[in-house]
N, C-alpha and C positions, 0 to 999 in steps of 0.2 A: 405483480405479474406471476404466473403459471409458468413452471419449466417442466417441459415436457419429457415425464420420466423415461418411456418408451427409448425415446431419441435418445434420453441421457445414457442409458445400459448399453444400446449398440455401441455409442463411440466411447464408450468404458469398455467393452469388450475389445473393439477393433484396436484403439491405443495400447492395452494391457498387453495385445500379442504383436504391437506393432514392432518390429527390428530397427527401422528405420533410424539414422542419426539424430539424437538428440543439441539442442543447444546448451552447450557449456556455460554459459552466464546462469541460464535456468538451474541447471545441474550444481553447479555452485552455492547458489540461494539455500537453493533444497538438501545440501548437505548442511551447510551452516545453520539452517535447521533443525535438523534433525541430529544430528549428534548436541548440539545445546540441550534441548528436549530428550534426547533417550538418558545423557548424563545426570540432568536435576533438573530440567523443566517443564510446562504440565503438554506432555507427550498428547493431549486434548490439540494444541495446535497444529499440528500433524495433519490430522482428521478435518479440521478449518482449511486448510491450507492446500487441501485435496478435495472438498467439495465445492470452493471456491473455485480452484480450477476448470472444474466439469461442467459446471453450470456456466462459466463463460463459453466452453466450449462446445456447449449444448444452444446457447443463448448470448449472445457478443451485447446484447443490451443489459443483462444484470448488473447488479450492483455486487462486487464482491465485498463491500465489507457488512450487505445486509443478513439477517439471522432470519425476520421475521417479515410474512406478506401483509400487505394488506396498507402500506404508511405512504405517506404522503408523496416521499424519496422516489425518484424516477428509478427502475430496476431494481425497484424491494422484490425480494423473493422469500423461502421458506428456506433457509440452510438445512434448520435440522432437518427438516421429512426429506430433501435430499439426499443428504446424507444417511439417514435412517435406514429410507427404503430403496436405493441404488447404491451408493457407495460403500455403507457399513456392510448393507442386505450381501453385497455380492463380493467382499475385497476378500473372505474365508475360498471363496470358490477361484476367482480369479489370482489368489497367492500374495495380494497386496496388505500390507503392514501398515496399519493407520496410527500406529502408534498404541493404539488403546484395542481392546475385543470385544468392549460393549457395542449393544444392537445402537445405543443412540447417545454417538461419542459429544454430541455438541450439546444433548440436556446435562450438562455438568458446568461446573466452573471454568476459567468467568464467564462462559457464553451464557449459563442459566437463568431465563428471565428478563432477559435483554434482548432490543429491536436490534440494535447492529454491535459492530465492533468498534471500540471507538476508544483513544487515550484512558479515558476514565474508570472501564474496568477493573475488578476488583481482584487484579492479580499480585499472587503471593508475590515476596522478596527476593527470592530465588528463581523463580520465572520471568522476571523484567528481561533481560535479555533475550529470551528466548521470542518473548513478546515483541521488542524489537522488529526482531528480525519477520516475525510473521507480519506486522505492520508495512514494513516495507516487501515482503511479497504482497501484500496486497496492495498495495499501490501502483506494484510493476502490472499488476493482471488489470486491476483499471485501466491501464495505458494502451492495453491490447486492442487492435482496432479489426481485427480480419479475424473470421473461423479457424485459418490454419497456421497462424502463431497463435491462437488459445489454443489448437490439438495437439502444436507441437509442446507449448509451455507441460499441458497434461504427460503427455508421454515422457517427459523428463523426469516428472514425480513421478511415473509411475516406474520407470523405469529406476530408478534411488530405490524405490519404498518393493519394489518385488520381492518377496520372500525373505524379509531381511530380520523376522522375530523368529528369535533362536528356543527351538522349542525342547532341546532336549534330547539325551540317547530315547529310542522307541521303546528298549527294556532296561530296566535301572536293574540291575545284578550286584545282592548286595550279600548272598550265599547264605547261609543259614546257622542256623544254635545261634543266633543275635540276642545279649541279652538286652532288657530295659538300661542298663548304663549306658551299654554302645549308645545307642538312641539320643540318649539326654546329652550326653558331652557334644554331638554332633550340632544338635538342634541349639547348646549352650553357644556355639562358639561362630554358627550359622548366623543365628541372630545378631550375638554381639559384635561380628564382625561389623557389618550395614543394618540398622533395623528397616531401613528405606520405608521412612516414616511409621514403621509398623507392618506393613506389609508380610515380611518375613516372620515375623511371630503369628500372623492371622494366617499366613498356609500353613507354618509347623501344626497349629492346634488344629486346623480342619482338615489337615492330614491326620494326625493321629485320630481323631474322630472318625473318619471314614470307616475305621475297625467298629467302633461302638454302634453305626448307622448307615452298612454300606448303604449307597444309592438315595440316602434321605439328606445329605448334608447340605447346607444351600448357605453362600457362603456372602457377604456385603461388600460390598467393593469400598475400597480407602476412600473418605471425604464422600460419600455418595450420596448427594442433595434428595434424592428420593424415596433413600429408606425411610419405611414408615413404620419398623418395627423396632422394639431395644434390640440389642447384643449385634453383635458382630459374626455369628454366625449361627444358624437355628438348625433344628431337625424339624422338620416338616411328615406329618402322618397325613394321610387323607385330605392333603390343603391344609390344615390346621397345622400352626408351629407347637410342639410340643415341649420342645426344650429351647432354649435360650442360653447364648454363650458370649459372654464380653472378655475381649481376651486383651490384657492393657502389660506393655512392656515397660509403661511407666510405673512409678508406686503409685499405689492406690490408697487412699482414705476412709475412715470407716464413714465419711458422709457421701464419700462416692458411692458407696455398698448403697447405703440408706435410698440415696436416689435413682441407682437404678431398678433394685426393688422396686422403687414406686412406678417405673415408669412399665413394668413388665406386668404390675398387677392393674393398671389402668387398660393393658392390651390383653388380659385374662389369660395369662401364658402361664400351665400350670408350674412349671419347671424352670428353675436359672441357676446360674455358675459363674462366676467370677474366675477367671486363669488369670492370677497375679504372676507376673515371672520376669518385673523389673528387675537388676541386679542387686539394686538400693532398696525394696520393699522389707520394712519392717513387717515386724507380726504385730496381728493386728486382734483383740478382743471384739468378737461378736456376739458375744454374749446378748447386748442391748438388741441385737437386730436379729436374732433368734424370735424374741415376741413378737418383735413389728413382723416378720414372715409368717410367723404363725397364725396371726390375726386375719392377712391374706389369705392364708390357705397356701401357699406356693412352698413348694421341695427347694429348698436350697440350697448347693455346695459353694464352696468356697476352696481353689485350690494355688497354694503360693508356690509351686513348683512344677518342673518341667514332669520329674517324673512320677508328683503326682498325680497329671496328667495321664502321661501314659501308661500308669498302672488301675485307675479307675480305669479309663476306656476300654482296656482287654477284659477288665473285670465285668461293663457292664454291657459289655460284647454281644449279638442274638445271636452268630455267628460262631462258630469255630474255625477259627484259623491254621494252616498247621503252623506256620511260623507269620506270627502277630506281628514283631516287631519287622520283619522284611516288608509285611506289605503297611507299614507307618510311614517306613522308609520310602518306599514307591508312592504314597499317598500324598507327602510332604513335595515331591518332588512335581508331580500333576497341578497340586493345589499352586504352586511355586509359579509355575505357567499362569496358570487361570487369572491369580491375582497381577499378571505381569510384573515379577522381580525381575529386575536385572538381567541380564546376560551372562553378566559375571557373577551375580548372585546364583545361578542354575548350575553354572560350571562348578561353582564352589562347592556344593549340595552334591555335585557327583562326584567331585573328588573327593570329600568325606564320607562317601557312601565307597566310596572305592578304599581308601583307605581302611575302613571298619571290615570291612570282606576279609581283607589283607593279612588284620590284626588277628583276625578270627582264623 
């Protein structure tokens, strides 16, 4: 069946500003939710959990646990394009928190590639519970038999998920004469505090990158089933990626090197970089993999440290900064957002930006 997008934005609009009392059992749910998911589990349920909603209260015959139209199942619909193009489209304008900021939060894990939601998904160890709980939200929305207990169940989530991703002071002031150490100890102790799976090291580097390519950096989002490029974050010139950045907080191997070479000269990417900046990474002899690039044809750096990092990036800078390293700092803290760290990860990143101001 067809859920009629139209109808679904009005009363996504009209609930998002509705006042009116919500129900506490619903309200409940949906914290137990969502604090599971914003702490360690995949924050993608969130977004399930809220298009499911709308769509019952768009439509009282859906099927909330279906993803995909077209199956045999009485009240098969389309989650994602739902979600896609009403929920995600409009939750930046309307102030609502899905957990996640991508355009299309349910093409990922486990929903990717799958007709419905069902026990057997292929969810991580540390998201079972989270999973749980969203299993039995949708059981309660199946239950729902009338339009205005599915608009009130919505209003409830919508009312929880309002405004509730914590984006940051608007100007990170981190004062000036910063040298490259300030930076490194910050980003050293940023990281090692929570890697959150990596996350926090992929906005340090594409913060500090932002100096070497403002406006060009384009960054992959953690576990992202659709990237179709190597590295972890690219610079992009005229639509074509130019350089290629794999930024790995674990140790690396000299057969990791070897294969991701290969996989960047399969996608004709003149330029790659390895940012090793495990804590345990040995040094590594690349000597043998100097001919294998060469033979490519591709420029290759290899760098095992933070601050060699950020001292190529200013080096190889189009830009003049007056003070490079403040705006690393302001860079790391944006990217920090984008990638959705933590809450407490953002805070931490401002209090060590505060502190270094301090020191200075």
């Amino acid at each position: 069946m067809k859920v009629d997008k139209k109808i679904a934005l009005t009363i996504l609009e009209d609930e998002a500003n509705n006042r009116h009392t919500v129900s506490g059992n619903w309200i409940d749910l949906i914290e137990r939710l969502s604090v599971e998911c914003e702490e360690k589990a995949n924050k993608t349920f969130i977004a399930m959990l809220g298009t499911a909603l709308l769509a019952r209260a768009t439509d009282i015959r859906i099927d909330p646990f279906s993803l995909k139209a077209g199956l045999d199942s009485p009240g098969a619909y389309s989650a994602r394009n739902l979600c896609k193009d009403v929920l995600a489209a409009h939750a930046p304008r309307l102030g609502i928190d899905l957990g996640v900021t991508g355009r299309e939060p349910l093409n990922n894990q486990p929903f990717f590639a799958e007709d419905r939601v069902h026990e057997g998904l292929p969810v991580h160890a540390r998201a079972t519970k989270g999973f749980t709980i969203l299993m039995e939200a949708l059981q309660r929305i199946n239950s729902i038999s009338d339009e205005t207990e599915a608009r009130g169940a919505l209003r409830a989530f919508l009312h929880r998920r309002k405004f509730q991703r914590y984006t940051g002071e608007t100007s990170l002031r981190t004062g000036t004469g910063l040298r490259a150490s300030d930076l490194t100890e910050s980003i050293i102790q940023y990281v090692s505090e929570n890697s959150e799976f990596g996350k926090r090291a992929q906005a340090c580097a594409a913060g500090v990158l932002e100096v070497f390519a403002p406006g060009a950096v384009v960054v992959s989002r953690i576990h992202d089933p659709d990237r179709k490029f190597p590295g972890d974050i690219n610079i992009r010139e005229a639509d074509q990626i130019s350089h290629t950045f794999e930024v790995r907080d674990k140790p690396v191997t000299e057969p990791d090197l070897f294969h991701f070479v290969s996989k960047v000269a399969d996608h004709l990417i003149p330029s790659a970089c390895v940012i090793a900046v495990g804590n345990k990474q040995e040094s590594l002899d690349i000597s043998r993999l100097e001919k294998f690039v060469e033979e490519r044809e591709i420029t290759f750096c290899f760098l095992n440290s933070w601050e060699a990092l950020i001292r190529n990036s200013a080096f190889w800078s189009r830009d003049v900064f007056e003070n490079t390293t403040e705006e690393m700092f302001k860079g790391i803290q944006r990217r920090s957002v984008d990638l959705e760290v933590s809450e407490e990860g953002i805070r931490l990143w401002e209090k060590l930006a505060q502190k270094t101001r301090e020191d200075n």
